[in-house]
C-alpha positions in Angstrom: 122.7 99.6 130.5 123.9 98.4 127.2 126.4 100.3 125.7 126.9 101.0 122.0 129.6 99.1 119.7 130.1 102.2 117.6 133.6 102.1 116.3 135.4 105.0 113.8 135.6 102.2 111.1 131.9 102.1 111.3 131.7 106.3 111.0 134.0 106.3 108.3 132.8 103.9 106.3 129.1 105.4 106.4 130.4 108.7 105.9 132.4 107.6 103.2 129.4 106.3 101.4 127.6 109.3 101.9 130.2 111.6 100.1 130.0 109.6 97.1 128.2 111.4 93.9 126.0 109.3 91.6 127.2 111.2 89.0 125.9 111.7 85.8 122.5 109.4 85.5 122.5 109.0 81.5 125.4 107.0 81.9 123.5 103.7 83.0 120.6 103.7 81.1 118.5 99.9 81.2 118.3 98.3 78.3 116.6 95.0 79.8 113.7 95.0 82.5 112.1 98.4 84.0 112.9 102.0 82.9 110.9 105.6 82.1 110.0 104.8 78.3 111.9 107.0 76.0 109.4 107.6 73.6 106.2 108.0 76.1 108.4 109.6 79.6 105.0 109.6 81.4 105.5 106.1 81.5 107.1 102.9 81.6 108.7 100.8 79.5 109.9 97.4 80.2 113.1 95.4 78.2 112.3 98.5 75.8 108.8 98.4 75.1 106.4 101.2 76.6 104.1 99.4 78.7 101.0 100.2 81.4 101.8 98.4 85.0 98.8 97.1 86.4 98.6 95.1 89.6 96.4 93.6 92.5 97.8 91.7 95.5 96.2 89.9 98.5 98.6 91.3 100.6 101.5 94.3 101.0 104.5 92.9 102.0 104.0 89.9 99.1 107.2 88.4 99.9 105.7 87.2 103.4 102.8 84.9 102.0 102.7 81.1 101.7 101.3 80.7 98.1 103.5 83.4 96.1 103.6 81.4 92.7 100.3 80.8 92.5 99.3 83.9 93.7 101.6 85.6 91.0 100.2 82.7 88.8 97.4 84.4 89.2 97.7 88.0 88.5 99.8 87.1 85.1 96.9 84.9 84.3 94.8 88.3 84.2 96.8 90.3 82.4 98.9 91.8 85.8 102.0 92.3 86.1 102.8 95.3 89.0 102.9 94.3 92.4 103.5 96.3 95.9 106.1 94.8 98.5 106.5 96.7 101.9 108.9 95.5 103.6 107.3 95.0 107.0 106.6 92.3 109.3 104.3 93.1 111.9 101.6 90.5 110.4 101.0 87.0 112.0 103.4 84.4 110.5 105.2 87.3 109.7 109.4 87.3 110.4 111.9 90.4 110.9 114.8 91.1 109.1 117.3 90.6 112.1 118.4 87.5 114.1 117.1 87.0 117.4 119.6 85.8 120.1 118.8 83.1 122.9 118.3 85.7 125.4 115.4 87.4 123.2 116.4 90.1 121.8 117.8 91.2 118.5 121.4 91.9 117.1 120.8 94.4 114.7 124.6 93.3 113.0 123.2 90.0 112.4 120.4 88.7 110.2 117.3 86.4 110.4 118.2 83.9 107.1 114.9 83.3 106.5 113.4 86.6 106.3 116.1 87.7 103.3 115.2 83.9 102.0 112.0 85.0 101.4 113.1 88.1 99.8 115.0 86.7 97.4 112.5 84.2 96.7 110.1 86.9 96.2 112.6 88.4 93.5 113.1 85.7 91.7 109.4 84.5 91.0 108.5 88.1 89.9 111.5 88.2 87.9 110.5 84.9 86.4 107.3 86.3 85.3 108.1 89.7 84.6 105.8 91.3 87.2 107.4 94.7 88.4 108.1 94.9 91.7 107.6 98.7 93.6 109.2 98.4 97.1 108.7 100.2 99.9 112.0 100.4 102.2 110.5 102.1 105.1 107.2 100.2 106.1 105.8 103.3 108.5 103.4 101.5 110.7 106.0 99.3 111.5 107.4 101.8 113.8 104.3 102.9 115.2 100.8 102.1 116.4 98.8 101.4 113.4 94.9 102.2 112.8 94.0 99.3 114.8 95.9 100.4 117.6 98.5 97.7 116.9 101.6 98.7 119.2 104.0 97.6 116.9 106.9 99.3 117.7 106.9 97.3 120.7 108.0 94.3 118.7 110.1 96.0 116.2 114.2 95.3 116.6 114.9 98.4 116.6 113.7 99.7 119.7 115.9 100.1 121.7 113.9 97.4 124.6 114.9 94.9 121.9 118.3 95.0 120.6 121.8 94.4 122.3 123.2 97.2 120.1 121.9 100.4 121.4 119.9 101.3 124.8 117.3 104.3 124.6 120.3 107.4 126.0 122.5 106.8 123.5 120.0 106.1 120.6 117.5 109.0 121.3 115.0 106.5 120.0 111.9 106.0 122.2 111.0 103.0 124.2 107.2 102.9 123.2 104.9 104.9 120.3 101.0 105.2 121.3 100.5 107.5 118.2 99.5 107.4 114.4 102.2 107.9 112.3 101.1 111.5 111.7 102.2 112.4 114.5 105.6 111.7 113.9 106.7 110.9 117.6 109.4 108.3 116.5 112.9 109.9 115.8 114.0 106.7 114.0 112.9 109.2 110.9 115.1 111.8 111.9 117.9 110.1 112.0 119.5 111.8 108.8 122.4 114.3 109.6 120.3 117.5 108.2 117.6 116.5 111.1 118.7 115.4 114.4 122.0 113.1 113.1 121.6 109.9 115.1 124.9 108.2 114.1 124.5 105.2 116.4 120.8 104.6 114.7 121.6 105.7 111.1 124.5 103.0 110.9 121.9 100.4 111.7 119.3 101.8 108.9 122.0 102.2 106.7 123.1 98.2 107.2 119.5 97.1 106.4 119.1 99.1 103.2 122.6 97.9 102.2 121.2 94.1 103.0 118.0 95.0 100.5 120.1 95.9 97.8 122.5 93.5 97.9 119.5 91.6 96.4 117.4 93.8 94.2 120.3 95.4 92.4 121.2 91.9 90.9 117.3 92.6 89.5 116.1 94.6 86.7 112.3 94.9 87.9 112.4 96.9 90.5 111.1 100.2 91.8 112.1 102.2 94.9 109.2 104.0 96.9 110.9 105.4 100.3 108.3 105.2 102.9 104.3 104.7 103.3 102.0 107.6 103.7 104.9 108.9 105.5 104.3 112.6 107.3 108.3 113.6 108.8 110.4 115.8 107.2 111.3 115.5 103.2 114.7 115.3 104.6 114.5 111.8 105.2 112.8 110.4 102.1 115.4 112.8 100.1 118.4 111.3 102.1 117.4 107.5 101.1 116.4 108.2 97.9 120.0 109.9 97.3 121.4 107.2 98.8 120.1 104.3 97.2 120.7 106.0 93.6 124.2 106.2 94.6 124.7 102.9 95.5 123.0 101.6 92.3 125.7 104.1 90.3 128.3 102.5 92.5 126.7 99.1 91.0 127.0 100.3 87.5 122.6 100.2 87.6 120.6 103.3 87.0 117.0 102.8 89.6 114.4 104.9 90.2 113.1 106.5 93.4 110.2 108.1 94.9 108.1 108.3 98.1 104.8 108.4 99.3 103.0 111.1 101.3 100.2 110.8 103.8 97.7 113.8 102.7 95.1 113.2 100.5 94.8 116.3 98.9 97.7 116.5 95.6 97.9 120.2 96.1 99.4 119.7 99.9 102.9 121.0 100.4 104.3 117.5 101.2 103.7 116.1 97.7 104.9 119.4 96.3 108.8 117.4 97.7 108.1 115.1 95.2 106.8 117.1 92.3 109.3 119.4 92.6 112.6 117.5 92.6 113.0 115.4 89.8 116.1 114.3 89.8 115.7 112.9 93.5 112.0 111.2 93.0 112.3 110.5 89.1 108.7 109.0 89.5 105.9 110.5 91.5 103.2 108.3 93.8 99.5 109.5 93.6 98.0 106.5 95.5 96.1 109.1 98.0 94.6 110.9 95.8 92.5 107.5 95.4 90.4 108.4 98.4 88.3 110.9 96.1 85.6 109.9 94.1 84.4 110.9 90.7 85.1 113.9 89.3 87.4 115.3 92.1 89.7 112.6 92.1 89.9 113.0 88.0 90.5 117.1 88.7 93.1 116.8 90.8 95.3 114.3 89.1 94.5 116.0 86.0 95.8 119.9 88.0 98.7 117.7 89.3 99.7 116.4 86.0 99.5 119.6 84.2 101.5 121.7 86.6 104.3 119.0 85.9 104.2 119.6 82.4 104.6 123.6 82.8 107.3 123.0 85.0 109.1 120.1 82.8 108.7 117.8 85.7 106.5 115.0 83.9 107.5 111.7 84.6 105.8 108.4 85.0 102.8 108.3 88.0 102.2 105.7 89.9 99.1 104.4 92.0 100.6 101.0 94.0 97.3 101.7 96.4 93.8 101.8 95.2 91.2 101.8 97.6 87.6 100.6 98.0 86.2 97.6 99.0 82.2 97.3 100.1 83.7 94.9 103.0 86.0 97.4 104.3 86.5 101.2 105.7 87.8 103.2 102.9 85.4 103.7 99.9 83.8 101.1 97.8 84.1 98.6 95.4 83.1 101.0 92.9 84.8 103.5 93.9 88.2 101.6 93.1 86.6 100.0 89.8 86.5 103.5 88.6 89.6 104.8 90.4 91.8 101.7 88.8 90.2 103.0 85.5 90.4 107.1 85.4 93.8 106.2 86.4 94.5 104.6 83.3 92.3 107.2 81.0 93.8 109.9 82.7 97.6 109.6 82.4 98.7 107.2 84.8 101.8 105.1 84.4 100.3 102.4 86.7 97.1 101.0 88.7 97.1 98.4 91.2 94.2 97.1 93.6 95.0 97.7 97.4 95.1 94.5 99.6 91.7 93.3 101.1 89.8 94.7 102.9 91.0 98.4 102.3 90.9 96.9 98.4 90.4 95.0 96.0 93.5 92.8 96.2 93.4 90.1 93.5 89.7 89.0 93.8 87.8 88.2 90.3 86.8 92.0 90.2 90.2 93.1 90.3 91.0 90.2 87.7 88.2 91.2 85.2 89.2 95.4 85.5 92.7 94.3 85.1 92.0 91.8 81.9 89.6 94.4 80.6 92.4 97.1 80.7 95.1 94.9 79.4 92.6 94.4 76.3 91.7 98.0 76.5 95.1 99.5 75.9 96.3 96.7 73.5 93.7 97.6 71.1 94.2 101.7 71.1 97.4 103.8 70.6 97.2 104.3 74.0 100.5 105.9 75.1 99.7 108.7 72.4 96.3 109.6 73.8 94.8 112.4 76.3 92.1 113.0 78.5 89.8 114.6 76.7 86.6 115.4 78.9 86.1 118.5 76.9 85.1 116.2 73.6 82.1 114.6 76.1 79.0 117.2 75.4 75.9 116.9 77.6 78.3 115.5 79.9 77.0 114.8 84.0 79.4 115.2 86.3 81.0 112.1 86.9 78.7 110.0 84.7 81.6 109.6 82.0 85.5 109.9 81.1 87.1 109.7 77.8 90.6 109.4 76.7 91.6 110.3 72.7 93.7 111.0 69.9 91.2 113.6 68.3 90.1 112.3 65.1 91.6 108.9 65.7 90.4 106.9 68.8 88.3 107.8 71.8 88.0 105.6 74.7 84.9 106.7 76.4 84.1 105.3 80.1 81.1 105.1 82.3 81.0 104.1 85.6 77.3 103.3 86.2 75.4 103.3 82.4 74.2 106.5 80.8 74.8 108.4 78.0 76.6 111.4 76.4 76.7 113.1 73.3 80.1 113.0 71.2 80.9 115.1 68.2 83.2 112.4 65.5 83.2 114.7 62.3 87.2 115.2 62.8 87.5 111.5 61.4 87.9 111.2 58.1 86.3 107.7 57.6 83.3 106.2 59.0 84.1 105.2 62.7 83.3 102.0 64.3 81.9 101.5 67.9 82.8 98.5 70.5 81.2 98.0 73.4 83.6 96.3 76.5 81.7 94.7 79.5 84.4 95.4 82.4 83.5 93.3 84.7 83.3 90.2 82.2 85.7 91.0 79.7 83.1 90.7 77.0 84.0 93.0 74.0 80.2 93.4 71.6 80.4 93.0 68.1 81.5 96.3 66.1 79.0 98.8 64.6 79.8 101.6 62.5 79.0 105.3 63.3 78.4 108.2 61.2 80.4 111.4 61.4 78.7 114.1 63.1 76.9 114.3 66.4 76.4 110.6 68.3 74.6 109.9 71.2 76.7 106.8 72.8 74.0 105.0 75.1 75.7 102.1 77.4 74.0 98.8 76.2 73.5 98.3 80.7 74.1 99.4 83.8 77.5 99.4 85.3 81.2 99.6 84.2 81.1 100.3 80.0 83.9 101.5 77.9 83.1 102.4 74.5 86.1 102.2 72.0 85.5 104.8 69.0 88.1 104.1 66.0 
């Protein structure tokens, strides 16, 4: 049996940590790289200037691949510039954050140089390009089996077959995992002293999040998403997010936290822990609610959105996973072409493609949707606009989606063609009509409008926006 090498330095200096208060946020306010926009709080702004994050990767954990600066290359080439980094490791080619020792297996005090290398590498090309990065500390199906019944737990250092540091007694941490994740049948997530308090463990946990600080708070880019899909208690996602906003305080930065539920449904009592505690999750993640189509997946985000407004809870919403690919299991291509876009139209701080073949990743659909947007939103006053369905008249249900300033601008899309009826007598000069092709970036030539009742008519079939100013 291997016994523990848990000393009262070690319990004092965690606990010591953990009685620390951030104290009063305001005081570290960024005026360089990624904050919540001042003027526009549902979103972003970045060195100052509200902006929209969007994004599409070939992969999740980004700072893993061979190819990063072209690959980053490439999503700045199309107008990205949000990515997603989990910070996993159970891919091929893939390597884990601790060193392995000649006997094979891990010391969870020491690390593997060339994992963190490739961390840091990751930082510093994003910074470079000013691509915000949205981590995810706690990459969930790392420490289970995944949906291709991938045991990888088995490989993970910190099972307790694969360390020196703890053996399963005195960590309380199981030797295999033959479940889905929402099953929650790994105490490594109930570690936390409100759940079941596993000192020995939580020491180790609390080393490795130290480790990815130590980089990202020399970084002004960076967002903090606690787990994936993640289905324990909100204890857990609450502690880390605490804890990581302390230690940014204690680093004079002010970060932003949040952390992704499993359910699909917005209205679920899990997502309610993030809705409902601002000052814990100071941004909220929505990327489930991608697995609806049409009209329901604009409802809910569109509930969602306006019960955070009557409870003064509105702050930026992000979507670092948007799903749909005609190759692959969850939805199709479609489906995320017009999930990336009602994101956008609907109030959404951010949109980013899902790695293949759940997604889109970074292929030349995702480019064009992302170019089209970027053009989309530089040409409007976007930040000061609303969804406005109710303007649409004649309307079928899901055939289109508008976004305006009433008597200003109106951003009308359609997913497939058609038409709808659109009353413009609130403007008070003759309106003019573009056309954008989405999926080639091709704006038509401008026609004017008169005020009164229009029947907007999609010039073909598939992805149209039609800008009305």
């Amino acid at each position: 049996m291997r016994s523990p090498l848990f000393t009262l330095s070690m319990l004092f200096a965690l606990t010591t940590i953990l009685s620390c208060s951030p104290g009063p946020r305001e005081n570290h306010v960024n005026t360089t790289g990624i904050d919540i926009s001042r003027n526009h709080p549902a979103y972003w702004a970045y060195n100052g200037e509200s902006t929209l994050l969007l994004g599409g990767s070939v992969e999740d954990n980004l700072f893993q691949i061979p190819g990063l600066a072209e690959h980053l290359d490439l999503l700045v080439s199309a107008g990205g510039n949000y990515v997603r980094n989990t910070m996993s490791s159970r891919d091929t080619g893939n390597v884990w954050a601790h060193k392995m020792l000649d006997n094979g297996l891990y010391d969870l005090g020491q690390w593997n140089d060339e994992y963190w290398r490739r961390f840091e590498v990751f930082l510093e090309e994003t910074a470079k390009r000013d691509v915000v990065v949205q981590i995810e500390i706690w990459a969930t199906f790392d420490y289970y089996t995944d949906d291709f019944a991938r045991p990888n737990w088995n490989i993970n250092p910190f099972n307790p077959n694969n360390n020196v540091n703890y053996d399963v007694y005195y960590s309380k941490l199981p030797e295999t995992v033959d479940t889905h994740p929402v099953r929650t049948e790994n105490n490594f997530f109930r570690s936390v002293p409100s759940q079941m308090a596993l000192w020995l463990v939580l020491w180790y946990q609390q080393q490795f999040v130290d480790k990815i600080l130590s980089h990202t708070l020399q970084y002004d880019h960076v967002l903090y998403c606690m787990n994936n899909e993640t289905s324990v208690s909100s204890d857990w996602g609450k502690y880390w997010a605490k804890y990581i906003q302390k230690r940014a305080f204690l680093a004079g930065k002010n970060v932003h936290t949040t952390d992704m539920w499993n359910p699909r449904w917005l209205n679920h009592p899990f997502h309610a822990e993030s809705f409902d505690n601002p000052d814990i999750f100071t941004f909220v993640e929505f990327s489930q609610n991608n697995h609806q189509s049409g009209d329901e997946h604009w409802n809910n985000a569109i509930n969602q959105i306006e019960e955070l407004k009557k409870m003064g809870n509105m702050r930026p919403i992000t979507n670092v996973k948007i799903y749909g690919n005609d190759e692959g299991l969850y939805k199709t291509t479609r489906d995320a072409v017009e999930n990336f876009i009602k994101n956008l139209l609907l109030g959404c701080s951010s949109s980013r493609f899902h790695r293949p073949p759940a997604g889109q990743g970074l292929n030349e659909t995702a480019q064009a949707v992302i170019r089209s947007m970027r053009d989309l939103s530089s040409k409007m006053d976007f930040f000061e606009g609303q969804p406005a369905n109710d303007i649409l008249l004649s309307r079928q249900e899901g055939g289109s989606y508008c976004r305006a300033i009433p008597g200003k601008e109106y951003a009308v899309y359609f997913p497939a063609g058609g038409s709808v009826e659109i009353d413009l007598s609130r403007f008070r000069s003759q309106p003019e009509l573009e056309w954008l092709d989405v999926l080639n970036t091709q704006w038509h030539t401008p026609v004017k409008l008169e005020r009164g009742m229009v029947k907007l008519e999609t010039p073909g079939k598939g992805h149209w926006v039609a800008l009305i100013r």
